[in-house]
N, CA, C and O atoms as CSV, one atom per row, in Angstrom:
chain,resi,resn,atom,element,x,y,z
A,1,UNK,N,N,-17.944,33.227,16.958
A,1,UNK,CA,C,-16.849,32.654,16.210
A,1,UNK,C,C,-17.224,32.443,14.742
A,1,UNK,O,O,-16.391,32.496,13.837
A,2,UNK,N,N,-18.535,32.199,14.557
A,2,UNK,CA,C,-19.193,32.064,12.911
A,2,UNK,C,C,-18.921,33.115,12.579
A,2,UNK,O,O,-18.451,33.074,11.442
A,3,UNK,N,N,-18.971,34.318,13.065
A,3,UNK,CA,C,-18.820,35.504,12.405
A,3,UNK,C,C,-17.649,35.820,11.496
A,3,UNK,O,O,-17.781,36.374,10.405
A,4,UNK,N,N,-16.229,35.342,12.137
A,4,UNK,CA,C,-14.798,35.392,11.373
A,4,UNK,C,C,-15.193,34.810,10.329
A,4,UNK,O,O,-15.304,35.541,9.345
A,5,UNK,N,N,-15.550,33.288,10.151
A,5,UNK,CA,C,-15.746,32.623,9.025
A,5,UNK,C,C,-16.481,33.488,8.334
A,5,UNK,O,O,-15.667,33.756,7.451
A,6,UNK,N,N,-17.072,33.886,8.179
A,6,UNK,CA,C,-18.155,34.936,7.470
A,6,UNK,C,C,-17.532,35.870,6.724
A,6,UNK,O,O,-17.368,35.923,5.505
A,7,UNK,N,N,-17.087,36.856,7.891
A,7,UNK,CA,C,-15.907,37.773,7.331
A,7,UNK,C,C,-14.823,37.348,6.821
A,7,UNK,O,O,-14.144,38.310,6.463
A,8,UNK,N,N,-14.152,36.015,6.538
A,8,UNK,CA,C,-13.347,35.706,6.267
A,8,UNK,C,C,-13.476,34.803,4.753
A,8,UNK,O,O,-12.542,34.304,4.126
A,9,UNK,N,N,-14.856,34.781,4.428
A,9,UNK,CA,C,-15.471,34.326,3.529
A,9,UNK,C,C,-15.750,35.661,2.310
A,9,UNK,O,O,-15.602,35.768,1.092
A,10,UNK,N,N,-16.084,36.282,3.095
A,10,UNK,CA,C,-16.718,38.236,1.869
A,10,UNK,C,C,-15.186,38.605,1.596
A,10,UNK,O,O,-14.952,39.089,0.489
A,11,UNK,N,N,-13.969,38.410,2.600
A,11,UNK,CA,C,-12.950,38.755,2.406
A,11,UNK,C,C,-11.802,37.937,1.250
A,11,UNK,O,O,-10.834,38.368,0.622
A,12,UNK,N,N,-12.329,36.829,1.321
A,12,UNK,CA,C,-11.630,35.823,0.370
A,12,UNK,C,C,-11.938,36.331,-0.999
A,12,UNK,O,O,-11.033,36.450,-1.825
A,13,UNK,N,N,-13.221,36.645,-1.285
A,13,UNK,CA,C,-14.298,36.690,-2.908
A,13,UNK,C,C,-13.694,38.203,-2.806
A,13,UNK,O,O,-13.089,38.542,-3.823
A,14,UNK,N,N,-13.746,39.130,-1.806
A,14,UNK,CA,C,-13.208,40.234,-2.338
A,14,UNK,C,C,-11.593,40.381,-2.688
A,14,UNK,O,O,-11.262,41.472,-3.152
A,15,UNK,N,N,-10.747,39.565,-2.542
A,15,UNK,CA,C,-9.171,38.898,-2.632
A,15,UNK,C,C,-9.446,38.783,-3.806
A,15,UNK,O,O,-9.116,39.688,-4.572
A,16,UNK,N,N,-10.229,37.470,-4.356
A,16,UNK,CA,C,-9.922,36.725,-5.319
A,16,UNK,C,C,-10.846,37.883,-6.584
A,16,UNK,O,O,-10.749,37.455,-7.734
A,17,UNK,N,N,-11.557,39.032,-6.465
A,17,UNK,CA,C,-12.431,39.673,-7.369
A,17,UNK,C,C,-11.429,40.767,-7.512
A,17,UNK,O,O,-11.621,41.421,-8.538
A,18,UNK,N,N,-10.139,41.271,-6.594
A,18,UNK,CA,C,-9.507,42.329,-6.544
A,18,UNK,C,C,-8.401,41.575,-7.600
A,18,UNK,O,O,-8.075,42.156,-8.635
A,19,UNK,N,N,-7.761,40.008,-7.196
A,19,UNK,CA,C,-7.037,39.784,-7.959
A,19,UNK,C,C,-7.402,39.708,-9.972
A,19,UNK,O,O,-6.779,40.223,-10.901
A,20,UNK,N,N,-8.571,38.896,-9.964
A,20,UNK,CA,C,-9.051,39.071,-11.381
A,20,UNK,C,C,-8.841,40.128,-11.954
A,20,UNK,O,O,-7.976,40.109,-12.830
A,21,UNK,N,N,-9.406,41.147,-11.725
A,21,UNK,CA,C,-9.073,43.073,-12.051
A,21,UNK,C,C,-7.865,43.037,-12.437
A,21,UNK,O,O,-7.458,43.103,-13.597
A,22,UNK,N,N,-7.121,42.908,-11.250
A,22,UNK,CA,C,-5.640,43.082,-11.635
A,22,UNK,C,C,-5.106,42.371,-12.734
A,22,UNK,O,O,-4.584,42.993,-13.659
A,23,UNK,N,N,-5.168,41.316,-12.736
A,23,UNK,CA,C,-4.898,40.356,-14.045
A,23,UNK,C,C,-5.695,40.548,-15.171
A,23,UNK,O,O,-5.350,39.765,-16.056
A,24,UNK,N,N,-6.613,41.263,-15.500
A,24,UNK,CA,C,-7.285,41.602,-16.803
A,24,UNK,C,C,-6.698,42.860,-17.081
A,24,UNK,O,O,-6.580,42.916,-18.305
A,25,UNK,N,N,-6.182,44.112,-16.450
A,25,UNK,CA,C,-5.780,45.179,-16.319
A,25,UNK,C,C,-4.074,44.986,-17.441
A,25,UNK,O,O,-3.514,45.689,-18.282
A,26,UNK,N,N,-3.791,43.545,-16.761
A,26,UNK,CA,C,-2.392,44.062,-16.895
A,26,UNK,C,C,-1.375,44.053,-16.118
A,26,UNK,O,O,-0.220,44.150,-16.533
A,27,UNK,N,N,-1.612,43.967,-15.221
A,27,UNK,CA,C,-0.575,44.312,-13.829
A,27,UNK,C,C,-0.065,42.892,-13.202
A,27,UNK,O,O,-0.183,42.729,-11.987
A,28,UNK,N,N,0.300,42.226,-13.726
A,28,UNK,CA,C,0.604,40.540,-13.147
A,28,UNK,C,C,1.642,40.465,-12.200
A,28,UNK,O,O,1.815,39.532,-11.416
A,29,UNK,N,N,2.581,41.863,-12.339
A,29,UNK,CA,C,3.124,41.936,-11.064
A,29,UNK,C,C,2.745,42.220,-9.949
A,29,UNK,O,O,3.256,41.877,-8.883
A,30,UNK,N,N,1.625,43.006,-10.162
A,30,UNK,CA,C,0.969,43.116,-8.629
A,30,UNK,C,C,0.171,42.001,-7.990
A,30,UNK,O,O,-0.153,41.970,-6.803
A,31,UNK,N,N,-0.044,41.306,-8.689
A,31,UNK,CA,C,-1.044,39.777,-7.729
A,31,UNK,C,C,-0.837,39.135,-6.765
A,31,UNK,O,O,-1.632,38.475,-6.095
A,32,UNK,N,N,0.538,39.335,-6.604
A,32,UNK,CA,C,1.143,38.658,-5.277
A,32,UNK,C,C,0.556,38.573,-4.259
A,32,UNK,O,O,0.304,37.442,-3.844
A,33,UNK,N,N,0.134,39.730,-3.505
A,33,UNK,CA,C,-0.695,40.128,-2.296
A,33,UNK,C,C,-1.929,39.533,-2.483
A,33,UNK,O,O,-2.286,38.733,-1.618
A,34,UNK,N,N,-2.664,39.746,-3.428
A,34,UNK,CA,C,-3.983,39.856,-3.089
A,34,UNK,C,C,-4.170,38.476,-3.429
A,34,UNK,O,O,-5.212,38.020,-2.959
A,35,UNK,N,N,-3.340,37.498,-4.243
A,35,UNK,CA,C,-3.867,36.067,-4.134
A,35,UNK,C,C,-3.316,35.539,-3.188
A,35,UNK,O,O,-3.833,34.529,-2.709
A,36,UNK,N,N,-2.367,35.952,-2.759
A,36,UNK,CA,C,-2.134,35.796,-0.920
A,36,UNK,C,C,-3.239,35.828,-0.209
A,36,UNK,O,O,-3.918,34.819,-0.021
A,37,UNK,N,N,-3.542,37.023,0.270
A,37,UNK,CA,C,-4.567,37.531,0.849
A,37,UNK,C,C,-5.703,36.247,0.208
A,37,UNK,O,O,-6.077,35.530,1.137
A,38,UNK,N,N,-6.080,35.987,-0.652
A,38,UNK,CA,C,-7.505,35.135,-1.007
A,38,UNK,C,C,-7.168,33.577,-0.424
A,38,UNK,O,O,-7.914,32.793,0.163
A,39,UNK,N,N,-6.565,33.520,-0.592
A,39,UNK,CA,C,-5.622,31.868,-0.010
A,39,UNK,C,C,-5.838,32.197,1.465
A,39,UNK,O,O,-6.635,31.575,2.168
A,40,UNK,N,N,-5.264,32.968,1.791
A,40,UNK,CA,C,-5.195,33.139,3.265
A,40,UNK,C,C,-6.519,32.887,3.832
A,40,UNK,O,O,-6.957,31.916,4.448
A,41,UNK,N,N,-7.210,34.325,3.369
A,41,UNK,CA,C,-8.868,33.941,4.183
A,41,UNK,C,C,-9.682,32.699,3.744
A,41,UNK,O,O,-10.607,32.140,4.332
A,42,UNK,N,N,-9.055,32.393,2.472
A,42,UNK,CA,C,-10.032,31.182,1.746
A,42,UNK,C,C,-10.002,29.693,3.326
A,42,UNK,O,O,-10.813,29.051,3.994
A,43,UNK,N,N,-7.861,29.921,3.120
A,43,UNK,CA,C,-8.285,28.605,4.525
A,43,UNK,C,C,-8.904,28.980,5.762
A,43,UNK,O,O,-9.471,28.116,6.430
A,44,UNK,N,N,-8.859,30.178,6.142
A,44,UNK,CA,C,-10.108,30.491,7.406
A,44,UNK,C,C,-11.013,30.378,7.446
A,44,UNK,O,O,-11.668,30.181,8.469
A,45,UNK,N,N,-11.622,30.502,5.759
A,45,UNK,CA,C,-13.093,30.170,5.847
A,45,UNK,C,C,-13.314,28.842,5.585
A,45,UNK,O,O,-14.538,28.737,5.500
A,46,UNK,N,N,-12.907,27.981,5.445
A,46,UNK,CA,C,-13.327,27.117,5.138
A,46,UNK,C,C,-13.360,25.638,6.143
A,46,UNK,O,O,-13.744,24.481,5.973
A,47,UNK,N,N,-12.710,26.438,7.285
A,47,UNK,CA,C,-12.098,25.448,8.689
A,47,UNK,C,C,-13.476,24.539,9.205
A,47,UNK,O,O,-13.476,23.370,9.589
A,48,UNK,N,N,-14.622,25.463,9.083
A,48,UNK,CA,C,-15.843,25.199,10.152
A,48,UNK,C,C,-15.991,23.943,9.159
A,48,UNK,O,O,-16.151,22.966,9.890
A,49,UNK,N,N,-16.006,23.602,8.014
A,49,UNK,CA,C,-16.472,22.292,7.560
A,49,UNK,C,C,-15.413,21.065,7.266
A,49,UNK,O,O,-14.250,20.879,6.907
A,50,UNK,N,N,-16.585,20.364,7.657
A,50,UNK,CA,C,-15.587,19.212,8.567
A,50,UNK,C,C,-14.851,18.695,6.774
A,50,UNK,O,O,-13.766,18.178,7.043
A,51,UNK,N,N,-14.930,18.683,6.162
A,51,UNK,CA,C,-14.676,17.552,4.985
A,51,UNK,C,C,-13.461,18.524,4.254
A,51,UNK,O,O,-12.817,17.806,3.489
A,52,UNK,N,N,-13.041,19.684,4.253
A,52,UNK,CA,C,-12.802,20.885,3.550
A,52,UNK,C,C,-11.593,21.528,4.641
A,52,UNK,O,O,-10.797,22.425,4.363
A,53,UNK,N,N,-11.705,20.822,5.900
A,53,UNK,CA,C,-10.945,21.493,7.115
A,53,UNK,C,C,-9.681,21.157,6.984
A,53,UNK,O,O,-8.800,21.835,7.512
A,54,UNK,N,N,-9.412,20.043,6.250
A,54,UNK,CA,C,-8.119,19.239,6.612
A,54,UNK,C,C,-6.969,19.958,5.090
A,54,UNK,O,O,-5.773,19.773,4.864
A,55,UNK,N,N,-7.992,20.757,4.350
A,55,UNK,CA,C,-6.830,21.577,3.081
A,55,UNK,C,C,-6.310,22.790,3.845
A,55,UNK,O,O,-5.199,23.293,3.683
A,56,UNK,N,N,-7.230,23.190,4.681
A,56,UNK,CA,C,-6.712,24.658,5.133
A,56,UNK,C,C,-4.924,25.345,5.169
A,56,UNK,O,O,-4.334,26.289,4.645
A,57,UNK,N,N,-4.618,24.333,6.021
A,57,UNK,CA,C,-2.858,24.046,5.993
A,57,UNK,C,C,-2.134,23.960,4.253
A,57,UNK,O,O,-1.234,24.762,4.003
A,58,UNK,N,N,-2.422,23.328,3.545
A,58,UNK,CA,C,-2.029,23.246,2.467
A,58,UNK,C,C,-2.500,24.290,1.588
A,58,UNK,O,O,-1.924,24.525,0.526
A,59,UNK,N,N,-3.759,25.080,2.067
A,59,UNK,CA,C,-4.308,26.212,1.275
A,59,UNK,C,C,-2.951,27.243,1.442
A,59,UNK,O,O,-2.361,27.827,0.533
A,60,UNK,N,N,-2.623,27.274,3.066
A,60,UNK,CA,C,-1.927,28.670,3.500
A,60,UNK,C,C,-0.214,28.122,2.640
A,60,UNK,O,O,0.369,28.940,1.928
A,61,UNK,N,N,0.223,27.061,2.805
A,61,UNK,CA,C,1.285,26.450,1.952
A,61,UNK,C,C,1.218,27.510,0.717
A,61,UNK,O,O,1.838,28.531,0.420
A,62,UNK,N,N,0.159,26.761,0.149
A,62,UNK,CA,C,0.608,27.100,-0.805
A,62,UNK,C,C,0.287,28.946,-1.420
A,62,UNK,O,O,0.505,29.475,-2.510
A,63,UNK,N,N,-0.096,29.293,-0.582
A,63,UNK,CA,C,-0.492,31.453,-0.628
A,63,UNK,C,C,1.087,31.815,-0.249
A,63,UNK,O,O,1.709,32.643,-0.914
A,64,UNK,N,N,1.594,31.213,0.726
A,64,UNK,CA,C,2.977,31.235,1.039
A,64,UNK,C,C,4.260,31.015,-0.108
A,64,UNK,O,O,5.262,31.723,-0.208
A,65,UNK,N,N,3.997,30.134,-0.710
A,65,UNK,CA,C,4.648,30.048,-1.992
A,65,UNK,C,C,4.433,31.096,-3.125
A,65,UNK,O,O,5.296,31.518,-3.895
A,66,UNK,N,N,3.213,31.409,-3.079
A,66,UNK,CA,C,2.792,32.429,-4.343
A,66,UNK,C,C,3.146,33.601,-3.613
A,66,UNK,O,O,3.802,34.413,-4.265
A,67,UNK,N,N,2.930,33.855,-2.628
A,67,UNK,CA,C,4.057,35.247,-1.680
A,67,UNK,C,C,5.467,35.373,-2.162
A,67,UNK,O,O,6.045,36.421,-2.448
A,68,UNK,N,N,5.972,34.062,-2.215
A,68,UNK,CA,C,7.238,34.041,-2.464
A,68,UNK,C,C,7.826,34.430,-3.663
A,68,UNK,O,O,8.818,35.042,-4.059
A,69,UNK,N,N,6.698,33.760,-4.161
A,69,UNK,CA,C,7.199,33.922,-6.128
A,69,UNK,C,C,6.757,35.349,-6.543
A,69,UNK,O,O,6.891,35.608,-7.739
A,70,UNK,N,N,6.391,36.046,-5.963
A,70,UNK,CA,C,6.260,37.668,-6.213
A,70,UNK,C,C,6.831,38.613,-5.853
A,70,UNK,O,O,7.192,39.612,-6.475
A,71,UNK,N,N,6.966,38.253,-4.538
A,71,UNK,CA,C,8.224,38.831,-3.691
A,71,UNK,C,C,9.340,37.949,-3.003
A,71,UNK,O,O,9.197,37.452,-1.887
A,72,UNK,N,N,10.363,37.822,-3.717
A,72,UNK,CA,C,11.268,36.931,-2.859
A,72,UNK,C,C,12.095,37.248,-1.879
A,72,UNK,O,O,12.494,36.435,-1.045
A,73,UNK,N,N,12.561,39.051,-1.934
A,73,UNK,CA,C,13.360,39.429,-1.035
A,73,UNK,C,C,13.230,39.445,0.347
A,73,UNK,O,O,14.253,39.731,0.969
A,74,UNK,N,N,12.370,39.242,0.886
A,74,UNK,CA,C,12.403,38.679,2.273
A,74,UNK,C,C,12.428,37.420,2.126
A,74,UNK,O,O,12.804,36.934,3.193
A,75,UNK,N,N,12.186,36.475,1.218
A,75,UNK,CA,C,12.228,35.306,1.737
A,75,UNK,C,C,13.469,35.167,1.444
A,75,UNK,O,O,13.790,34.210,2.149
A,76,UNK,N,N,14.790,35.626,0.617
A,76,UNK,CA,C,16.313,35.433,0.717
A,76,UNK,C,C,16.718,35.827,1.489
A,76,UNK,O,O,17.493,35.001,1.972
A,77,UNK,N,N,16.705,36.875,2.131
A,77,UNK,CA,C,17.413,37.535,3.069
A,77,UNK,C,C,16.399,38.537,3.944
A,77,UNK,O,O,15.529,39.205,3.386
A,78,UNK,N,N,16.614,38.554,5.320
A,78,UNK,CA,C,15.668,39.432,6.736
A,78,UNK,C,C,16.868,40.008,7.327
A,78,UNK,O,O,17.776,39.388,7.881
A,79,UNK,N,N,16.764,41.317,7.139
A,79,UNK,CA,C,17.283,42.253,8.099
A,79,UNK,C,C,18.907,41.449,8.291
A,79,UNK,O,O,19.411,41.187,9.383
A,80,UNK,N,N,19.463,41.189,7.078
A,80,UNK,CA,C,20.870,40.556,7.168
A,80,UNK,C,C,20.817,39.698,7.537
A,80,UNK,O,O,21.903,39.535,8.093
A,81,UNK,N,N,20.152,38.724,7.686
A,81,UNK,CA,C,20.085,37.316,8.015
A,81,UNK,C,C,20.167,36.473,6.496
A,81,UNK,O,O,19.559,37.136,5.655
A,82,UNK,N,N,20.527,35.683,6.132
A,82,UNK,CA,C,20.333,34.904,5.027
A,82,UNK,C,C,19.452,33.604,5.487
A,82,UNK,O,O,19.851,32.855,6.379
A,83,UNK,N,N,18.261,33.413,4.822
A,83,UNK,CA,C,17.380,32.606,5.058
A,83,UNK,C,C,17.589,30.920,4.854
A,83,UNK,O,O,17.018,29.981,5.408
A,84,UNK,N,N,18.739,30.956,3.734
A,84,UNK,CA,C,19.130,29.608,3.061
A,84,UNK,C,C,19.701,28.683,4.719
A,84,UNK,O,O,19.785,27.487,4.997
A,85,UNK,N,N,19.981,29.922,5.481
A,85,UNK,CA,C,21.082,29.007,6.778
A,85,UNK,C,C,19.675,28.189,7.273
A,85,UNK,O,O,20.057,27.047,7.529
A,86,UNK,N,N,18.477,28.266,7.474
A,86,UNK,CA,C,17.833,28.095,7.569
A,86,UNK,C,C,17.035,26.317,7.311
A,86,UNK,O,O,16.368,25.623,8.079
A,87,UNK,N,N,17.530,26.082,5.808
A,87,UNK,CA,C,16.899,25.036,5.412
A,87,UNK,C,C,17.395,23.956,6.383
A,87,UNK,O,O,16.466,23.233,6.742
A,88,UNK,N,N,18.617,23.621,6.930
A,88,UNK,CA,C,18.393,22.224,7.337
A,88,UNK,C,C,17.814,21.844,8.672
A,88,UNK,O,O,17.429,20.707,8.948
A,89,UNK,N,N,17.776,23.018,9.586
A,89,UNK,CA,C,17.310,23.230,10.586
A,89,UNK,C,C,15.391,23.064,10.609
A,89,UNK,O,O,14.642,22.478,11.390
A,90,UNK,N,N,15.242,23.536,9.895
A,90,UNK,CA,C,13.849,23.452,9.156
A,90,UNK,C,C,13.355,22.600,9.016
A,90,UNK,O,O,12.322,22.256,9.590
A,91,UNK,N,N,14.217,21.764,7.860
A,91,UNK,CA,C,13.858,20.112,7.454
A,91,UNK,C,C,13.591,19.250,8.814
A,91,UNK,O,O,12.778,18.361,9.063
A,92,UNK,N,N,14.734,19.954,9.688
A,92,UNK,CA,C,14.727,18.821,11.201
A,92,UNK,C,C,13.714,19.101,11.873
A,92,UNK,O,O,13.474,18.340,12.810
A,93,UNK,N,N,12.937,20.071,11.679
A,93,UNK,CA,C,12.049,20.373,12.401
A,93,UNK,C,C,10.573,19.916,12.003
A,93,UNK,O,O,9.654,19.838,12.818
A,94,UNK,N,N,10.473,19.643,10.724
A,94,UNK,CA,C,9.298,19.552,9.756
A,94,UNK,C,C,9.225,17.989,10.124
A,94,UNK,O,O,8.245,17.451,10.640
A,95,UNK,N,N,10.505,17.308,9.751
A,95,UNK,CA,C,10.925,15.750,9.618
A,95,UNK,C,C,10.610,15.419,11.378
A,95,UNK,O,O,9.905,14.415,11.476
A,96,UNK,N,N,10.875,15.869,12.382
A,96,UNK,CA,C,10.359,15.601,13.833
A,96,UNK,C,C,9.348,15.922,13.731
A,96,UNK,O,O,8.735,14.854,13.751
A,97,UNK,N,N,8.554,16.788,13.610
A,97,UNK,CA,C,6.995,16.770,13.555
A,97,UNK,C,C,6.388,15.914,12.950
A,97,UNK,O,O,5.432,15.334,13.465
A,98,UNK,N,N,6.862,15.631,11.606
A,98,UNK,CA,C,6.251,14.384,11.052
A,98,UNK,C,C,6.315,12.766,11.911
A,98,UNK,O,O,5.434,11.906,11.938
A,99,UNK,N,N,7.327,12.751,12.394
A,99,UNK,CA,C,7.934,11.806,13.256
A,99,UNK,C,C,6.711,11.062,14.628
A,99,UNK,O,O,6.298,9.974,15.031
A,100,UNK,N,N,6.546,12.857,14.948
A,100,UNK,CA,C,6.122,12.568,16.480
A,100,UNK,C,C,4.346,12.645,16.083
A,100,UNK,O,O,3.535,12.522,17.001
A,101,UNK,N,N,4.065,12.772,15.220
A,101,UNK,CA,C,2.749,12.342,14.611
A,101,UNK,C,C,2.265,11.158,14.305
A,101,UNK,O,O,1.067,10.990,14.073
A,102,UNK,N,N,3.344,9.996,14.266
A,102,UNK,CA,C,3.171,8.683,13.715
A,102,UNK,C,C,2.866,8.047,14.997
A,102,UNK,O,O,3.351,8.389,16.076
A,103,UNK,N,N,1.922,6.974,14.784
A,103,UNK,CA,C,1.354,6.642,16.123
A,103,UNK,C,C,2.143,4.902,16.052
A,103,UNK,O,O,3.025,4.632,15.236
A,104,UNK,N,N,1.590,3.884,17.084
A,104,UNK,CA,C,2.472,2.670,17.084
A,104,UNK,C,C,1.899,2.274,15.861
A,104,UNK,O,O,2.642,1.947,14.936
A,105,UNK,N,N,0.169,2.253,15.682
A,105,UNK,CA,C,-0.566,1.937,14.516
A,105,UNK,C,C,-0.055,1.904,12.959
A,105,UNK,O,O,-0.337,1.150,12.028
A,106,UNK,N,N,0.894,3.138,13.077
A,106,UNK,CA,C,1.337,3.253,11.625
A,106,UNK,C,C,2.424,2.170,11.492
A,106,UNK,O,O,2.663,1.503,10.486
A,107,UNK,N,N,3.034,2.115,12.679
A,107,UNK,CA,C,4.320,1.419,12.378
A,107,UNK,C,C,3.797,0.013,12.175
A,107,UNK,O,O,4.370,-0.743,11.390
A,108,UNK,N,N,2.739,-0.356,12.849
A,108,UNK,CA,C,2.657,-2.181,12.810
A,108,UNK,C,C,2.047,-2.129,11.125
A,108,UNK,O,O,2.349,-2.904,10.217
A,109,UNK,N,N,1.317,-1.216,11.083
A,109,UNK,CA,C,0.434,-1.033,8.969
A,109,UNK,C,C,2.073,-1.534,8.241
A,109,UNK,O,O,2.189,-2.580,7.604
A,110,UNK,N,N,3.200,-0.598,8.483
A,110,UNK,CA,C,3.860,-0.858,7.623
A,110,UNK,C,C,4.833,-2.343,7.575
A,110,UNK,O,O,5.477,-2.785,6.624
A,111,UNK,N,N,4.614,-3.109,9.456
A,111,UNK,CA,C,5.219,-4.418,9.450
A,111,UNK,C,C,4.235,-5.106,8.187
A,111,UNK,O,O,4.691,-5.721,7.223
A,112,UNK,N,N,2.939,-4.869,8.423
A,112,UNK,CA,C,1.775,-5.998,8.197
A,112,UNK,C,C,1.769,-5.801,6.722
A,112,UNK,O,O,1.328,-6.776,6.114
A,113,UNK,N,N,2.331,-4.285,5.615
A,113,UNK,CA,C,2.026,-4.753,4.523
A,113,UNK,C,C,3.638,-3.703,3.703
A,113,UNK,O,O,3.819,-2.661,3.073
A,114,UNK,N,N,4.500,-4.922,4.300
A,114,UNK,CA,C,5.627,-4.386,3.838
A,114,UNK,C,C,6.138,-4.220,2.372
A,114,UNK,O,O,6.997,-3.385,2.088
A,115,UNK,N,N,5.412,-5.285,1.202
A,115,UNK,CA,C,4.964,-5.130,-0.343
A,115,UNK,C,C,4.840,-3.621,-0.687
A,115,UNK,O,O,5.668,-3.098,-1.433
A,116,UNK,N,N,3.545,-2.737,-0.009
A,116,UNK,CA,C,3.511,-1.350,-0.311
A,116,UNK,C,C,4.058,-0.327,-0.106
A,116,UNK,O,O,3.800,0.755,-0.634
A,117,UNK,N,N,5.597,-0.771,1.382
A,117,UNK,CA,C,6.035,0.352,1.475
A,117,UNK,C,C,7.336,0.401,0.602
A,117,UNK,O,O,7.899,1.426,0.219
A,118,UNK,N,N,7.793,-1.171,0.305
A,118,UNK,CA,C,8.681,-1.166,-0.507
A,118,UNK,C,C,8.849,-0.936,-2.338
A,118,UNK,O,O,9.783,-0.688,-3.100
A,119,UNK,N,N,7.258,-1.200,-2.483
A,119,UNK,CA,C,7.045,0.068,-4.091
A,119,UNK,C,C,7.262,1.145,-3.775
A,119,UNK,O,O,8.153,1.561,-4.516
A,120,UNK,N,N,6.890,2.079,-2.905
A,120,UNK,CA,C,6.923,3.538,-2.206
A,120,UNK,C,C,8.155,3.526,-2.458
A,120,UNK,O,O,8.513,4.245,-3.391
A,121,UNK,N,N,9.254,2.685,-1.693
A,121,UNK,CA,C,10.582,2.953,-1.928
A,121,UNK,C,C,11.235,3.270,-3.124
A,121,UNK,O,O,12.004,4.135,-3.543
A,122,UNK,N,N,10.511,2.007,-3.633
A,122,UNK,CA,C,11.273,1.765,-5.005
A,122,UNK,C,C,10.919,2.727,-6.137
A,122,UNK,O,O,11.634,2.941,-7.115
A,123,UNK,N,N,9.563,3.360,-5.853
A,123,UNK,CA,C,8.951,4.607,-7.036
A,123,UNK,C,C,9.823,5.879,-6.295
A,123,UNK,O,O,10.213,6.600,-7.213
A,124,UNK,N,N,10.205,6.339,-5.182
A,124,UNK,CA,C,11.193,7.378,-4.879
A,124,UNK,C,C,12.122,7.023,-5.176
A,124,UNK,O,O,12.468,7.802,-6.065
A,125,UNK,N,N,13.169,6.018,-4.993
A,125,UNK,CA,C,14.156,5.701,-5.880
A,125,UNK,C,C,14.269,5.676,-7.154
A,125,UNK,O,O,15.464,5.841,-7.403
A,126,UNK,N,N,13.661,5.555,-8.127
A,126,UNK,CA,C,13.709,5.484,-9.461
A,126,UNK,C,C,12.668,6.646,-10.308
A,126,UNK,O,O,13.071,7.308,-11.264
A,127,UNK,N,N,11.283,6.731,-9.748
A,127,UNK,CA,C,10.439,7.668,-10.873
A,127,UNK,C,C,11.053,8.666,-9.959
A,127,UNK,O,O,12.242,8.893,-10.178
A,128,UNK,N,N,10.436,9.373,-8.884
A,128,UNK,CA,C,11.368,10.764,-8.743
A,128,UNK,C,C,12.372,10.966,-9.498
A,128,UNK,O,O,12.227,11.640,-10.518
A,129,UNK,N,N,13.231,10.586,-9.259
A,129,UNK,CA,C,14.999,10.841,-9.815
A,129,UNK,C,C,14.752,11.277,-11.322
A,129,UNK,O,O,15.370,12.177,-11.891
A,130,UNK,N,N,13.768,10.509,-11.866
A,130,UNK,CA,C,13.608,10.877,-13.561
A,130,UNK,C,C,12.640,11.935,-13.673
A,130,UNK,O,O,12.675,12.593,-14.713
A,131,UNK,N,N,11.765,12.231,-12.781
A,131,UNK,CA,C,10.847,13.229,-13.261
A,131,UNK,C,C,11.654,14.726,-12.853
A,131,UNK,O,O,11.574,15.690,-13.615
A,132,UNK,N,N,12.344,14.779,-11.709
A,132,UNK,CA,C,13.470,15.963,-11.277
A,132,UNK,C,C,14.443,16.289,-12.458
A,132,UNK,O,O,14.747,17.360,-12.984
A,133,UNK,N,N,14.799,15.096,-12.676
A,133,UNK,CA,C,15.529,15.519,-14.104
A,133,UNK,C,C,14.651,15.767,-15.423
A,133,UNK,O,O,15.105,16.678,-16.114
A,134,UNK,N,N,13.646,15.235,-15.856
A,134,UNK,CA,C,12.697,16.143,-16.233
A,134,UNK,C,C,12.569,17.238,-16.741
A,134,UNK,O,O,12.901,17.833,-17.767
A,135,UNK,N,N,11.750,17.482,-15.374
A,135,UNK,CA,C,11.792,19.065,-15.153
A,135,UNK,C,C,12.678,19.987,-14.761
A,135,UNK,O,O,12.422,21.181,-14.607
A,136,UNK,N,N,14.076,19.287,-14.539
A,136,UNK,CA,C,15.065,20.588,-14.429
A,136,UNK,C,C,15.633,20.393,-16.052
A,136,UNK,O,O,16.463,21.175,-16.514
């Protein structure tokens, strides 16, 4: 099983050495893939250690996003499907997973220090709203 990590390690540096090229070359449209590809193996390789294991998920997030932003046409539309039908079904699915992850523990943290969840509230209510507008 060390072995994938391995190979999945020579495969990342050769991702991320194929993408550099490309981006000194010129070609910034082509990067899509291959910093995909480096993201990708980067979170495989990096699973076996314990401290480094818990980005892996957020590594592939975010190779998934940079997939997107290079190529979007599958992510708008599959074989006549429109993908947008998609989002709320999604959310319900993301938002239950998050759900069924919360243990009783979390819930009594937030009886016992209800001060911090209600800044939480109050900074999504108010700084979000201004930084979205912001940046749009």
């Amino acid at each position: 099983m060390k072995t994938i990590y391995k190979i999945s390690r020579w495969l990342s540096i050769a991702a991320l050495i194929l993408t550099i090229i490309l981006f000194f070359m010129g070609q910034k449209e082509n990067l899509g893939l291959p910093l995909f590809l480096f993201l990708l193996f980067l979170a495989l390789a990096i699973r076996p250690h314990p401290f480094l294991k818990g980005f892996s998920y957020s590594i592939i997030i975010l190779g998934a996003v940079i997939l997107s932003m290079f190529h979007p046409a599958p992510f708008q539309e599959l074989v006549g499907f429109k993908m947008s039908k998609l989002i709320v079904p999604l959310l319900q699915l993301i938002m239950f997973g998050m759900g069924t992850a919360m243990s009783v523990k979390d819930f009594v943290g937030v009886i016992r220090m209800p001060k911090s969840v209600g800044i939480g509230i109050l900074c999504q209510f108010t700084i979000m709203p201004f930084c979205r507008f912001g940046l749009s």
